[in-house]
Structures are given as C-alpha cells and as structure tokens.
C-alpha positions as CSV (number, residue, x, y, z in Angstrom):
1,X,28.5,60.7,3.4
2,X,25.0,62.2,2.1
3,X,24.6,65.4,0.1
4,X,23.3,67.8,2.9
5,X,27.0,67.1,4.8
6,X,29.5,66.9,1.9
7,X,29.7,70.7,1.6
8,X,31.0,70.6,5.5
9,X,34.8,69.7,4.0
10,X,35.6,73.0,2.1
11,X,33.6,74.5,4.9
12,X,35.9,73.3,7.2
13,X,39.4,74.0,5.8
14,X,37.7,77.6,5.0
15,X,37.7,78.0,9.3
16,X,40.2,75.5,10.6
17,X,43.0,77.5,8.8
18,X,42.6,81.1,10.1
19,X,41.3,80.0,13.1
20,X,44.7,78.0,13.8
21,X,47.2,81.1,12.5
22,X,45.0,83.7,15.1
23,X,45.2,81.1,18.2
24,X,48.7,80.2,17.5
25,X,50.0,83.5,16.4
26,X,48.1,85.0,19.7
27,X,50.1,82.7,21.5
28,X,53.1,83.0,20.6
29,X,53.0,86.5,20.6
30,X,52.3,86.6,24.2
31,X,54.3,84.1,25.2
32,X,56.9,86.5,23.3
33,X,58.1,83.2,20.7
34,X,58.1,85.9,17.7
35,X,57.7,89.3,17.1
36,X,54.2,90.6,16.4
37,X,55.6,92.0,13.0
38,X,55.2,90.4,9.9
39,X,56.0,86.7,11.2
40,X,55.9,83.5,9.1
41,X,53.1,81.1,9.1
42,X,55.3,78.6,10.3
43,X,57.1,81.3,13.1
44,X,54.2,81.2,15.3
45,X,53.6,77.4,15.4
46,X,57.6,76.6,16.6
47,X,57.8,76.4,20.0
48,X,55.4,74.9,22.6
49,X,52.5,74.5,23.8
50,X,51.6,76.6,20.3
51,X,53.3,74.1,18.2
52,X,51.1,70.9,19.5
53,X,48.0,73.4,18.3
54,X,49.8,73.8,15.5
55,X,50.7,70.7,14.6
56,X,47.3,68.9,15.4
57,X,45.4,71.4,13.6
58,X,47.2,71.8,10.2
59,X,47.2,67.3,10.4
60,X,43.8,67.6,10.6
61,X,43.5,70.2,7.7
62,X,45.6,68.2,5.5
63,X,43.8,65.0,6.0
64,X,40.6,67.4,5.4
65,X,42.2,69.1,2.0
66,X,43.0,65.2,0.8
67,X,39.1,64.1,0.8
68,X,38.1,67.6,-0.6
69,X,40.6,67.0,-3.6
70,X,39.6,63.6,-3.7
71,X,35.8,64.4,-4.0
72,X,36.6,67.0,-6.2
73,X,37.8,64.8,-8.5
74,X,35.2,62.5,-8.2
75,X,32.4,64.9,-9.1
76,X,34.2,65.7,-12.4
77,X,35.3,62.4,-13.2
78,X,31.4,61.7,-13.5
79,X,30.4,64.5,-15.2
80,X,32.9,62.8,-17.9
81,X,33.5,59.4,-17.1
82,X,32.1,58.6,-21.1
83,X,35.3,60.9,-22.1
84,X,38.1,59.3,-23.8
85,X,41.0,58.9,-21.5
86,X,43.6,61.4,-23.4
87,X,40.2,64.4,-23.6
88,X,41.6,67.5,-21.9
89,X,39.4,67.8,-19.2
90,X,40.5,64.0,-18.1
91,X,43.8,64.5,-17.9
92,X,43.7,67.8,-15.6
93,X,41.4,66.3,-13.4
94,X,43.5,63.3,-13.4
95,X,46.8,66.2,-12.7
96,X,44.5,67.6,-10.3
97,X,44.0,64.8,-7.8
98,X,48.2,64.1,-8.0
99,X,48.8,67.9,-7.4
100,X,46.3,68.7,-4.5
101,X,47.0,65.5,-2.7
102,X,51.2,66.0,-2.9
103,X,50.2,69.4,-1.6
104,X,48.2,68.3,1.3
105,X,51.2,65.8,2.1
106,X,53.3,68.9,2.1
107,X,50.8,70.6,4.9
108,X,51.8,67.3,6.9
109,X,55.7,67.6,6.5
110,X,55.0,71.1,7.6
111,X,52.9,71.0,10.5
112,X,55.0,67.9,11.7
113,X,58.7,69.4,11.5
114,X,59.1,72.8,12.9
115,X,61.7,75.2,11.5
116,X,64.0,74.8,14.4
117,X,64.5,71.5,14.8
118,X,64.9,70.2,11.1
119,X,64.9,73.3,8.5
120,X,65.9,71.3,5.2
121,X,62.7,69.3,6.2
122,X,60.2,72.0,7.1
123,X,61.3,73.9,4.1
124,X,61.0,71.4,1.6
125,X,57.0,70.8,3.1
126,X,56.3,74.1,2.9
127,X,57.4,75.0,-1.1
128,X,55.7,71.2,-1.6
129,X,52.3,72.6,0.1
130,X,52.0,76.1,-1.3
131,X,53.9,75.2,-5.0
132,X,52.0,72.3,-5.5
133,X,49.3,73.8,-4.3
134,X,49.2,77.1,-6.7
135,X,49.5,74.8,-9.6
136,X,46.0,73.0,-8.0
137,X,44.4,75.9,-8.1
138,X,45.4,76.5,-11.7
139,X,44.1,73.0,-12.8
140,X,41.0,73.6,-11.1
141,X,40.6,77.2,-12.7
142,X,41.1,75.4,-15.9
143,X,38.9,72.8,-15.0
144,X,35.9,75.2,-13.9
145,X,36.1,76.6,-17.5
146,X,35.7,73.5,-19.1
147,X,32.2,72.5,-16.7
148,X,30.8,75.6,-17.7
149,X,28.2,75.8,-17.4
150,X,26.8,72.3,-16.0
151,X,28.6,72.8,-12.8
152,X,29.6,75.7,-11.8
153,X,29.0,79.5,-13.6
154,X,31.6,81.5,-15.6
155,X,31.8,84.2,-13.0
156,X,33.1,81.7,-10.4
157,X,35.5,80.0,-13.0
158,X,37.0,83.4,-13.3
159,X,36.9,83.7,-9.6
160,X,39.0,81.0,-9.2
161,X,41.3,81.5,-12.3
162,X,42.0,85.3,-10.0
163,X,42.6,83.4,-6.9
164,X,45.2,80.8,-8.5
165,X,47.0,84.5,-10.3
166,X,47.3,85.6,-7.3
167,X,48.9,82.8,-5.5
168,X,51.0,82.6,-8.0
169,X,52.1,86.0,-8.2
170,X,53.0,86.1,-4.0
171,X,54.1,82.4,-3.9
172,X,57.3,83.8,-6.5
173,X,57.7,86.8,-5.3
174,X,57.8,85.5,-1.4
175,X,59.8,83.1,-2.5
176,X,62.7,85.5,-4.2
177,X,61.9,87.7,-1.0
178,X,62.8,85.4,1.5
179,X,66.2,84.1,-0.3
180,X,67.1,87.5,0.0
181,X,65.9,88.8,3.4
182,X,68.0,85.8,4.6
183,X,71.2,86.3,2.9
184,X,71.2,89.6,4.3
185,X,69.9,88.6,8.0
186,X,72.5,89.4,10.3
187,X,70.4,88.5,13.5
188,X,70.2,86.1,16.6
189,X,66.9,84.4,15.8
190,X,65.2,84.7,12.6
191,X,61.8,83.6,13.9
192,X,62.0,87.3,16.0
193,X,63.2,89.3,13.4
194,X,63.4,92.7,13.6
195,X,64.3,96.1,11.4
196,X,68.0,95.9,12.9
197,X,68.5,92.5,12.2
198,X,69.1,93.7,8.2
199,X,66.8,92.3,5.3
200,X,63.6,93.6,7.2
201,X,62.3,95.2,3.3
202,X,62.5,91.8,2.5
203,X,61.2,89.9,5.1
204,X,57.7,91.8,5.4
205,X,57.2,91.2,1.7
206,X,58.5,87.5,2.2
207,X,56.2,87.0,5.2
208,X,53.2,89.3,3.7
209,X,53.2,87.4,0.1
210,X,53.3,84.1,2.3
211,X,49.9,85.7,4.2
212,X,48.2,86.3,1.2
213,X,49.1,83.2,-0.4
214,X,47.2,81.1,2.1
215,X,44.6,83.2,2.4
216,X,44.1,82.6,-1.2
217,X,44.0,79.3,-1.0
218,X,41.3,79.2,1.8
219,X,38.7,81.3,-0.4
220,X,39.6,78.9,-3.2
221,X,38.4,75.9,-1.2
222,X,35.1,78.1,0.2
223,X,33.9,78.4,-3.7
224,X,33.4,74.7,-3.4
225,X,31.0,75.1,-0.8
226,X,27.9,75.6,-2.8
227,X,29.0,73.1,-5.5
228,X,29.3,70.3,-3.0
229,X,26.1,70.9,-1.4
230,X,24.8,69.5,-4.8
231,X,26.3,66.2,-4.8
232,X,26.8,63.1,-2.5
233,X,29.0,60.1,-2.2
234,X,27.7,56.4,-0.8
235,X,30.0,54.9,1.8
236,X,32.6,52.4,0.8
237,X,31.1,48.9,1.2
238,X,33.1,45.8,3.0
239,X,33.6,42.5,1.3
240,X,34.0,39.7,3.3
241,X,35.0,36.2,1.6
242,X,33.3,33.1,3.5
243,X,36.4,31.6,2.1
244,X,38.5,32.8,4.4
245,X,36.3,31.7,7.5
246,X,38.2,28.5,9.1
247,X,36.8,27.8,12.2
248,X,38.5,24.4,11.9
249,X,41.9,25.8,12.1
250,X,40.8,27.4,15.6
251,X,39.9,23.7,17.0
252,X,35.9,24.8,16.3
253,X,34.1,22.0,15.5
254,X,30.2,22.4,13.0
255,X,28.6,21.5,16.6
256,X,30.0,25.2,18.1
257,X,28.6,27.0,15.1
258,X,25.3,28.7,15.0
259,X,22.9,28.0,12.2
260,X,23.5,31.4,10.6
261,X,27.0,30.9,10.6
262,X,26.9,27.2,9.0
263,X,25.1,28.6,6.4
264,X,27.0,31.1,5.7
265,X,29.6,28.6,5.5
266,X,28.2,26.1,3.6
267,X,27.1,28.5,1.0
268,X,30.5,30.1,0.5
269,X,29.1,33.4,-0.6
270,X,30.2,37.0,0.1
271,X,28.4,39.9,2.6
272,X,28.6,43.5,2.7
C-alpha cells in the first residue's frame, strides 16, 4: 500500500462509524425497534434488516481498526527499532498493538451477537471494545509524547491525551450508570425504554456517556490522518520453494514441462 493511500484507513473508520449509528439508528427508529430517546449503540443494530447493516458494517470497521493499530505500530517501531527492547517507548508500543487489536476483536463479538439473542456474549464484546480500547488511547497519548516532536507535534499529543480523559471518564461513569439503570428497570423491553419504565436518570447518562465514548474514539483515529499520509508500507512478498514442486508425484513426466519450468526445477531456487 503506497504513501498517498495509507492515510485512507483512519479516514475510513473516522466515516464508517457515524455513518453506520445514523443509518441504523434511522432505521430502527422508523421501523419503531427502539425509542428515539437516548438508545444504546447496540439498541439500534438488534433486529433486522438494521442488524445485517449493522453487523457488516462494524466487521468491516473492526478489520479496518486491526491494520490501522497494526500500522500504527509499525511506524513507531521504526522510528525506534535501534531501542533496547525493555526502553519505554518499546514496550507501550508493544502494549499498544495487544490492546487495540483485543479491542477491535471486541467490535467483532459485538457486531456479531446482538443483545437479544446472547447478552453474556454481546456484553462481554462491548466492555472488551470500548475498555480495551480507552486504555489504547492512553498508550497512544503516551506514546505521541514520547515522538515529540519527530512525528507528530505537542499540541496533538495533548489532543490525544484529552480524547483518551475523556473516554475514560464516560466509559466509568456509563458503565456504573447502566448497572444501575438496570437494577432499577422495571420494563417490558429494555432496548424501548422509556421514563415509566424506572431507572430513566440512569439510562440517558448510561446511553449518553456510551455516545460520547465512541465518538471519542473516532476523532482519536482521524488525528492519524495526517501522520499516515507521511509514511508507506511495501506489500508482503510470496515465497515459493521449488522444493516443493513434484510434478512426478502427479504422473508428469520432464517431456510435459516447459523449459521455464525445468529450469526452475533443476535450479531449486526460490521466486517472489
């Protein structure tokens, strides 16, 4: 992937996010799956045909997410590959890779197993994607202090240091929400919850604090924009031993073989 195209992946996951929660949130709404107030994330991607949106979309996203992490990771790695392995700046980009790529797993589990078919399941994806996920953003505040200035500028490492307080900040405080707001739910269907249903204080900070969460996450990944636009990977190359080229266990004889082909043979080297 050349330079002019890498900057295309933060890009991405900036648009493909919001763009999913409107259409799917639209949707639902209309199709009246949840209530227009203060739903989760995950309320307006439950039922079909929005769920198959939402499911394709946030796959997608994740895989997207995994390469970002992976070439974010990459571009510090070789800003300090002549670093000892136990140097700070190592070992959180190192913590880095394991953290955003758990998280982006976690999109998966999420996008993949709805609420109301297997909770435990959906649940578990979702505090793996946006816990996981906070401490990434953390690492990669840290880490934008310590490239300071030969990749990025101090303004944007404190940019990204406020982005990661804040998801941490909602992330606990929707989390202690929602614990509450559901022990004291006394509702039919909690993706359709309304003032009467009890908790409903709760809920909207729950489901607000989730809102913001995620949208701090998406303006995290659009400061990467610019940096990526200055770097470029080469594609992975293909091995291929000759040694492994039998035609004789096939019943092919040297007579079937074209000249290229013996020779590759005969010379038992290896092609990209």
């Amino acid at each position: 992937m050349g330079s002019s195209y890498l900057y295309f992946l933060p890009l991405t996951i900036f648009v493909l996010f919001p763009a999913t929660f409107i259409i799917t949130y639209t949707i639902s709404v209309l199709l009246h799956h949840t209530e227009p107030e203060f739903p989760y994330i995950s309320d307006t991607g439950t039922y079909s045909p929005e769920s198959c949106i939402f499911g394709q979309a946030l796959n997608f996203g994740a895989f997207v997410i995994f390469i970002t992490i992976y070439v974010r990771y990459r571009q510090i790695a070789e800003f300090y590959r002549n670093h000892s392995a136990s140097s700070t700046i190592v070992r959180l980009n190192r913590a880095g890779l394991w953290l955003g790529s758990i998280s982006a797993l976690g999109i998966s589990v999420v996008a993949n197993f709805q609420e109301t078919n297997v909770f435990f399941v959906h649940l578990t994806g979702a505090i793996i994607a946006f816990g996981l996920g906070t401490a990434y953003l953390w690492v990669q505040a840290l880490c934008s202090y310590q490239t300071h200035p030969m990749v990025n500028s101090l303004a944007m490492a404190h940019i990204r240091l406020g982005l990661a307080i804040v998801a941490a900040i909602f992330f606990v405080v929707g989390c202690i929400c929602a614990v509450i707001a559901h022990s004291l739910f006394e509702g039919d269907n909690p993706t359709k919850w309304k003032p009467e249903d009890k908790g409903w204080g709760f809920h909207v900070a729950s489901t607000a604090s989730e809102w913001v969460c995620a949208a701090a996450f998406d303006l995290f990944m659009l400061t990467l924009v610019d940096e990526f636009k200055g770097i470029s990977m080469d594609p992975p190359q293909v091995y291929v031993s000759a040694e492994t080229l039998s035609p004789s266990q096939y019943g092919i004889v040297d007579s079937d073989l074209t000249e290229d082909v013996q020779a590759i043979l005969s010379a038992q080297s290896y092609v990209t």
